[in-house]
C-alpha positions as a printed Julia matrix, in Angstrom:
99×3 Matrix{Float64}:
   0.0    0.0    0.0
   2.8    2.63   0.93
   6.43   2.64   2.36
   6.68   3.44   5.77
   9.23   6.21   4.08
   6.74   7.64   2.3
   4.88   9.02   5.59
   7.13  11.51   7.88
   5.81  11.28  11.87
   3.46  14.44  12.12
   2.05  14.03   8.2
  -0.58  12.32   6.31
  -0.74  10.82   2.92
  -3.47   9.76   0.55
  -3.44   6.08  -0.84
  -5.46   4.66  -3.15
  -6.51   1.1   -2.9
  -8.98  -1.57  -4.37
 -11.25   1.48  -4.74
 -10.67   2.88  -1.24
  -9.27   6.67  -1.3
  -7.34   6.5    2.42
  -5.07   8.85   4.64
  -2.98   6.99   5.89
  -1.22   9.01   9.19
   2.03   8.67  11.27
   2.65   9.78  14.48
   5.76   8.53  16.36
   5.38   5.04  15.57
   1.8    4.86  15.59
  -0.11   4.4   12.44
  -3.42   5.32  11.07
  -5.85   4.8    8.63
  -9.2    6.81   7.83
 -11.41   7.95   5.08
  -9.87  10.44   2.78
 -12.92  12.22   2.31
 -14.56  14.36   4.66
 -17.85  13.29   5.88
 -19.22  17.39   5.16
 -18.29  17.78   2.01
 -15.7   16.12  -0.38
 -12.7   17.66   0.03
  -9.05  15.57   0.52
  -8.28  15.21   4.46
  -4.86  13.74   3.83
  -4.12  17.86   2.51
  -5.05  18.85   6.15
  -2.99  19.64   9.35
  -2.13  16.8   11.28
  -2.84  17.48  15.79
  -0.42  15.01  16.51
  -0.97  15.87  20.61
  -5.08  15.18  20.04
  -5.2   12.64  17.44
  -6.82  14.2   14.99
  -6.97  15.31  11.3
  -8.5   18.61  10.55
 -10.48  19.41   7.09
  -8.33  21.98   5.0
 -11.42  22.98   3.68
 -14.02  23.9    6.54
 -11.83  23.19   9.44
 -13.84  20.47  10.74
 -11.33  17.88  12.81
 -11.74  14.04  13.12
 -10.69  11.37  15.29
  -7.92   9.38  14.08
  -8.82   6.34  16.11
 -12.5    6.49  16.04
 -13.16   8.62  12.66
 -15.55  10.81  14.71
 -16.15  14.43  14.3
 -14.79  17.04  16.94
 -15.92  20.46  15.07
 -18.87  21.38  13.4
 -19.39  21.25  10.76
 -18.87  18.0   10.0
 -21.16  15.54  12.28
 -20.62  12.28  10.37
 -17.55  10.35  11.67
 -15.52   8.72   8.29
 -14.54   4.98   8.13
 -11.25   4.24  10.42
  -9.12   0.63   9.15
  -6.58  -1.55  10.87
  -3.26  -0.85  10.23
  -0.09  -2.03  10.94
   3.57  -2.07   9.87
   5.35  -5.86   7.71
   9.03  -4.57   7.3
   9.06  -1.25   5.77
   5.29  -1.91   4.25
   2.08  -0.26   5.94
  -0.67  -2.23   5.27
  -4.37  -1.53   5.52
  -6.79  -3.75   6.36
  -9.86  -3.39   4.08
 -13.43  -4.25   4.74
């Protein structure tokens, strides 16, 4: 899916996969994977500023910020949470787990 060079700590990165648009997000050593799009309106989270001390994501475009474990909404005015996946790190591979 992506190198685990490909993803600095404190940044996010979209991926597409098998039809999936992802953001795949590093912190530390800690991995995540959500939705690319934002549940308000459909605009790229990976492009947004990572809150590395909250986990969360925030929307470039509206400034609504998500969850990075959960997927949930924190600020209007987005109030749908996006799809979260399992991730985890095989050598220097991250790999998502799809539904």
């Amino acid at each position: 899916m992506c190198s685990v060079n490909d993803v600095k700590p404190g940044t996010a990165k979209r991926v597409d996969v098998e039809g999936y648009r992802l953001c795949v997000v590093r912190i530390g050593e800690s991995w995540y994977a959500i939705g690319d799009e934002c549940s308000h309106a459909d605009y790229s989270l990976s492009e947004g500023d990572v809150w590395e001390d909250d986990l969360e994501i925030e929307c470039p475009k509206h400034g609504s910020t998500f969850r990075l474990d959960t997927g949930e909404p924190q600020t209007l005015p987005a109030t749908q949470p996006v799809p979260t996946y399992d991730v985890k790190v095989d050598g220097d591979d991250v790999v998502v787990t799809l539904p």
